[in-house]
C-alpha positions in Angstrom: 58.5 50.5 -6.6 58.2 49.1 -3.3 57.0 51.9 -1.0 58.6 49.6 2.2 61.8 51.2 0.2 61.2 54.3 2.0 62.0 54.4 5.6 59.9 56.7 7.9 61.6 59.8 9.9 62.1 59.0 13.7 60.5 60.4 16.8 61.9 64.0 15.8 60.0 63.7 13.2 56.6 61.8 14.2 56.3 65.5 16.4 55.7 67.6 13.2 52.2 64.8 12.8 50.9 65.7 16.3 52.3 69.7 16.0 51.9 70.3 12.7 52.5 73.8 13.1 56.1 73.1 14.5 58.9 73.2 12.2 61.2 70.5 12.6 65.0 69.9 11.7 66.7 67.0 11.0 69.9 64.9 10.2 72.5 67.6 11.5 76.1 66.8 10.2 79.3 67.5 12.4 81.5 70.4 11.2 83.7 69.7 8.8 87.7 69.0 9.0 88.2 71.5 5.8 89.4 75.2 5.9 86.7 77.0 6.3 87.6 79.4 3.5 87.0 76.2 1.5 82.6 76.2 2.0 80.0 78.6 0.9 76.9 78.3 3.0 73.4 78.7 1.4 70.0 78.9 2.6 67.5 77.8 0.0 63.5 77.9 0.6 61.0 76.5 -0.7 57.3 77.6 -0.8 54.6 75.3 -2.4 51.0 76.4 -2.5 48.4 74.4 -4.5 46.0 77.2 -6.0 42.6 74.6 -6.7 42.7 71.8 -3.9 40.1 69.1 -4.3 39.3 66.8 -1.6 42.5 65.8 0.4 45.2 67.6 -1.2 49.2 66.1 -0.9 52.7 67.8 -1.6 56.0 66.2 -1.8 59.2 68.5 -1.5 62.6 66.9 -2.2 65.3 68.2 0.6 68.5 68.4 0.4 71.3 65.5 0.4 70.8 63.1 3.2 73.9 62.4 3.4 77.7 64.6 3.8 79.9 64.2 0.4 83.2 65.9 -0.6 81.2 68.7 -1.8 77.8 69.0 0.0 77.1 69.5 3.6 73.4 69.6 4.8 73.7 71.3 7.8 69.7 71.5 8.6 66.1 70.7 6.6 63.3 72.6 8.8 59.7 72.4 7.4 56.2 73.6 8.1 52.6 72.7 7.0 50.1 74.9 8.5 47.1 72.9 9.0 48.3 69.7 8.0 50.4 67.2 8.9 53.7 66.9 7.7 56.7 64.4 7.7 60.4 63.5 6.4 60.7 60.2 4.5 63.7 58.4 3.4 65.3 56.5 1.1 68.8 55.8 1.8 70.5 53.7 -0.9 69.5 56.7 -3.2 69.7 59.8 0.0 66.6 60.7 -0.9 64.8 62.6 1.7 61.6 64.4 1.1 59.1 66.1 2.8 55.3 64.4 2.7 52.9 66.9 3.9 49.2 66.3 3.5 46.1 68.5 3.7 42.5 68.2 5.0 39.7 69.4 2.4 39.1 73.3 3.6 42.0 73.9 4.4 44.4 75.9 2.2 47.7 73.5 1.4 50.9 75.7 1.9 54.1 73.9 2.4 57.6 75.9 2.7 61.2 73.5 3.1 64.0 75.5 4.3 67.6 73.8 3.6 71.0 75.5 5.2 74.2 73.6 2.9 77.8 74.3 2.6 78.8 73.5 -0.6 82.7 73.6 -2.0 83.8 73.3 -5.3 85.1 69.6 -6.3 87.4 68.0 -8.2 88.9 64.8 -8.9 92.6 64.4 -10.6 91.9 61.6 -13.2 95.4 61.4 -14.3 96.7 59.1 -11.4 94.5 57.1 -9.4 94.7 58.5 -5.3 94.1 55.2 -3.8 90.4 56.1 -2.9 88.8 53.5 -0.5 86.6 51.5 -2.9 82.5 51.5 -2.0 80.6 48.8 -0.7 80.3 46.6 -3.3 76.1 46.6 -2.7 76.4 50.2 -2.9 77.7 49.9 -6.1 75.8 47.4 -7.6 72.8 49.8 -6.9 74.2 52.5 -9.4 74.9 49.6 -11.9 71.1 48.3 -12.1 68.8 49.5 -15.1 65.9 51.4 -13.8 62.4 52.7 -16.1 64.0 55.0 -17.9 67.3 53.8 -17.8 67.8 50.3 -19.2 71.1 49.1 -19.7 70.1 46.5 -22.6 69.7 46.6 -26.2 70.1 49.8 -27.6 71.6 51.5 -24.9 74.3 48.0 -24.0 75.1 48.4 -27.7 75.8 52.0 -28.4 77.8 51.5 -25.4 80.1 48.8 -26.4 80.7 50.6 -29.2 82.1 53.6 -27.9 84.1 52.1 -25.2 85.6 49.8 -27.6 88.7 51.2 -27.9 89.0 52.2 -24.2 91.7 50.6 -21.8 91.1 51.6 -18.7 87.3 52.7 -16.9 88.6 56.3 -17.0 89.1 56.0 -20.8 85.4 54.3 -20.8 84.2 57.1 -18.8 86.2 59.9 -20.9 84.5 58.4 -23.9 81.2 58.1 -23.4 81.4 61.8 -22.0 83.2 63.2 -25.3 80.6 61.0 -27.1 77.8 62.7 -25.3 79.3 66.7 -26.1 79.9 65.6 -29.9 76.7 63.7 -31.0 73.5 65.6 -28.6 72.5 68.9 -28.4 70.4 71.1 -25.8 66.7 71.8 -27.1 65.6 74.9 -25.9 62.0 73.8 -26.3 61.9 70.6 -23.7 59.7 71.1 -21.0 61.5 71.8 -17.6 64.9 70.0 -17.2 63.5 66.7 -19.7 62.2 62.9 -18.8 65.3 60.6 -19.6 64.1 58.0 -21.4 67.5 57.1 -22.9 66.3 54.0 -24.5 63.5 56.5 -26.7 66.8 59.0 -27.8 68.7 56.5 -28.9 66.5 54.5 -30.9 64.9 57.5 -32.8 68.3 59.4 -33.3 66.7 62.2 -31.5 69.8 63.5 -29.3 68.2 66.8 -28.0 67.2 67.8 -24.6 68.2 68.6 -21.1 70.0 68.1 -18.5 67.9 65.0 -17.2 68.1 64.1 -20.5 71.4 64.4 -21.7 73.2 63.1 -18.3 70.6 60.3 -17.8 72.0 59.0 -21.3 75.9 59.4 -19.4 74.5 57.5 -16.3 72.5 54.7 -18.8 75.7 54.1 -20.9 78.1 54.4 -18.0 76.2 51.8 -16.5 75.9 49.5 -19.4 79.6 49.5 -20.2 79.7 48.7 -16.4 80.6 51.9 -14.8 78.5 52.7 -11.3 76.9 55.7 -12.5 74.3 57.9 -10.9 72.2 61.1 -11.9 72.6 63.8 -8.9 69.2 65.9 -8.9 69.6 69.5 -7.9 69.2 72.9 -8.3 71.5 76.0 -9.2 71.9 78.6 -6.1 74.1 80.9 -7.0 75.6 82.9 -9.9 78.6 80.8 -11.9 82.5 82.5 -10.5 84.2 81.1 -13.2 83.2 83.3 -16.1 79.8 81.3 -17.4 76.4 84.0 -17.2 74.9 80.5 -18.4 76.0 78.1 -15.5 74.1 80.0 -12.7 71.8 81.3 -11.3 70.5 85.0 -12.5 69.4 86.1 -9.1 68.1 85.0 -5.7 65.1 83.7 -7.2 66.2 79.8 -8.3 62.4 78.6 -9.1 63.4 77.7 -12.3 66.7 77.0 -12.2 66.8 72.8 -11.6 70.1 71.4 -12.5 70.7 67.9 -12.6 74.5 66.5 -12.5 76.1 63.1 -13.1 79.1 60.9 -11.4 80.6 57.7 -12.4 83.0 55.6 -9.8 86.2 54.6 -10.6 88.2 52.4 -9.0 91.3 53.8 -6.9 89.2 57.4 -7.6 85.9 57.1 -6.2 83.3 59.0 -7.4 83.9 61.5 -10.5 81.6 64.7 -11.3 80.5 64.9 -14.8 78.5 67.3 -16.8 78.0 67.2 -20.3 74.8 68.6 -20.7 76.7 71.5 -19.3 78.9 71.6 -21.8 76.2 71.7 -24.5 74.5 74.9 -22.4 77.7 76.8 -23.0 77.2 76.0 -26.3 73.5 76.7 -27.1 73.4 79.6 -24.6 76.5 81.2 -23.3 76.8 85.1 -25.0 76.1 85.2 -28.0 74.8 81.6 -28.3 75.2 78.8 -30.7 79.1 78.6 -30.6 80.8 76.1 -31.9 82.9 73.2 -30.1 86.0 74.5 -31.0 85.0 77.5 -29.3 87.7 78.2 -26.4 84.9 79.0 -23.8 83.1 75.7 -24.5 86.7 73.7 -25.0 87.3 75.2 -21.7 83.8 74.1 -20.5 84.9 70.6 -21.7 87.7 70.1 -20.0 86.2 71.3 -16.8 83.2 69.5 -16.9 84.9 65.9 -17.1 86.0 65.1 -13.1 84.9 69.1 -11.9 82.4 70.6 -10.7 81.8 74.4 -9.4 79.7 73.8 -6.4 77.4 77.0 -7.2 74.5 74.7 -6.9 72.9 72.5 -4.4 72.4 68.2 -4.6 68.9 67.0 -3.4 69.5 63.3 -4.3 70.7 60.3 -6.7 66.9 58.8 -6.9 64.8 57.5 -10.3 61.7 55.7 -10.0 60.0 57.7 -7.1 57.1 56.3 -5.5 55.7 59.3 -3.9 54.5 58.2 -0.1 50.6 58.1 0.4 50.3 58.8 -3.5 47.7 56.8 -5.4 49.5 57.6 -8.8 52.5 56.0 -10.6 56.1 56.9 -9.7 58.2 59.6 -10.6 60.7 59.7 -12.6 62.9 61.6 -10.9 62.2 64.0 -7.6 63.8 67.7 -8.9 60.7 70.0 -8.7 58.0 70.0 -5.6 54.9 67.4 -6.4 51.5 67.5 -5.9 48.5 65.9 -5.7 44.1 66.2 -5.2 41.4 64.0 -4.9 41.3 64.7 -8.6 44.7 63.2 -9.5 48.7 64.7 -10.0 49.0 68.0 -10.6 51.8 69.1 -13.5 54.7 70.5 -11.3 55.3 72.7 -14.0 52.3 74.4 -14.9 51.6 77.4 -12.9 47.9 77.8 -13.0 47.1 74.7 -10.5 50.4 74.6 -8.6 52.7 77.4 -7.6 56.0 77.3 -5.7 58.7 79.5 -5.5 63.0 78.7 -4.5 64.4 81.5 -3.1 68.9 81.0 -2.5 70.8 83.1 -0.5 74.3 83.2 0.1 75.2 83.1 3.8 78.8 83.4 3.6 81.1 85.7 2.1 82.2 84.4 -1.3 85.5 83.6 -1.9 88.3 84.4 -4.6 87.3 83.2 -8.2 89.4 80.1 -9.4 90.9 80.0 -12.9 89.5 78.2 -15.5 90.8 75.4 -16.5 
């Protein structure tokens, strides 16, 4: 990864290295032309404290979206460091932003990221195109290139043409490989945190099981090989699920564990499509009383949904894989979903609370409005 990739914060931000104290916002967006009844608003926060700091210590907190979409607005990021020195950093092919706050020895490294979003729910009618103005054609090359984890030869180019084989259109490539993905993986309650995604590994062992990196990494990998721009959207849940599913939300204000991440392909005279099979095999695995079958009408429903819908219960932090984490001396990350950190004696495991512990907190800033149907 090149690090020059990631373009510094401006002079708004350069304040928070010489007041370090100070929280700082950034990247406002204007209000939006929609209803209003149509956004929720959220506050989520963020608190990262490293338990056994060695030597100069280093966090990295992904923020929300960098950038306003159909169904996201950031509205404000602030962030504070006590004691250190903190700053936003950028990447904008991927609207990654992320806060890189580091710590002298001695002092105790605390970092909390407050995002305020308004999020609506989003669909996109694939039954007739809507004459959608097509993408930069850079832009889209950028969501057709293989990355670590997500090559888009051999195994995975192959399994590809062979679903899409029949396909006439890209929305019948993009149906497929989603109703490929719900009948052939399954959700494995034992991966570790949301999974890797390396697509390339479940595919040549057979092993079909995991998460939601996992399972929508292999949509965005195959999408991508059968030429479909495709992209993973990192994020986490905020809320609890309106549209009937205990298993598609959050259980309370406390979203710590409750990482999501989401999938889109474009399509010409569309734009981009939300996706979510691995959703669709949570309902399965998980929703009351667990383990149903596909021709269950909750997960049929859940099927049909999940292919060009999304219920915007949840909040987008970015579309980025192979992370180089700024000022880090280790190797990228796959993806930037949970708070990173780092000492003078190497990475810390974002997952394992005895070294590292963060807490998400969501909060609901709006009134919530009616429930829509299922579809």
């Amino acid at each position: 990864m090149n690090r020059r990739g990631f373009l510094s914060s401006t002079a708004a931000v350069s304040a928070a290295l010489a007041f370090p104290l100070r929280k700082e916002k950034w990247r406002p967006f204007a209000q939006s032309t929609a209803a209003a009844g149509d956004w929720r608003s959220f506050e989520v926060t963020t608190h990262v404290e490293v338990l056994k700091p060695a030597g100069t210590t280093r966090i990295w907190v992904p923020a929300a979206l960098v950038r306003e979409t159909p169904y996201q607005q950031t509205l404000a990021n602030t962030f504070a460091a006590p004691g250190g020195r903190a700053k936003l950093v950028e990447r904008p092919a991927d609207d990654l932003g992320l806060i890189a706050a580091e710590f002298p020895a001695g002092v105790t490294p605390i970092v909390t990221v407050t995002s305020r979003i308004a999020t609506r729910n989003y669909s996109v009618d694939l039954s007739t195109p809507r004459g959608a103005k097509s993408e930069r054609r850079g832009a889209l090359e950028h969501f057709l290139r293989p990355t670590e984890l997500l090559p888009t030869d051999g195994i995975v180019k192959t399994t590809a043409t062979a679903i899409t084989r029949a396909a006439q259109t890209d929305v019948d490539k993009a149906r497929a490989i989603y109703e490929w993905i719900v009948g052939n993986t399954f959700r494995n309650p034992r991966t570790r945190g949301c999974g890797l995604g390396d697509i390339r590994f479940m595919l040549e062992t057979g092993d079909l099981g995991g998460k939601c990196a996992d399972l929508n990494a292999l949509y965005v990998g195959l999408a991508r090989a059968a030429g479909l721009p495709a992209r993973d959207v990192y994020g986490i849940r905020v809320a609890k699920s309106q549209l009937g599913y205990q298993s598609l939300g959050a259980a309370s204000a406390n979203v710590t564990k409750s990482q999501h991440c989401r999938a889109e392909v474009y399509l010409e005279g569309y734009g981009w499509a939300p996706v979510d099979p691995a959703d669709v095999r949570k309902v399965v695995l998980e929703e009351p009383p667990g383990n149903r079958p596909l021709d269950d009408e909750m997960v049929k429903q859940a099927r049909v949904r999940l292919f060009g819908s999304w219920e915007m219960n949840w909040m987008a932090y970015n579309f980025a894989h192979d992370v180089a984490l700024p000022g880090s001396n280790g190797e990228p990350v796959p993806f930037l979903m949970y708070p990173q950190a780092e000492t003078s004696d190497g990475r810390l495991d974002s997952l394992d609370a005895d070294t590292f512990r963060y807490e998400i907190t969501a909060q609901e800033t709006t009134s919530q409005p009616e429930p829509s149907p299922k579809q």
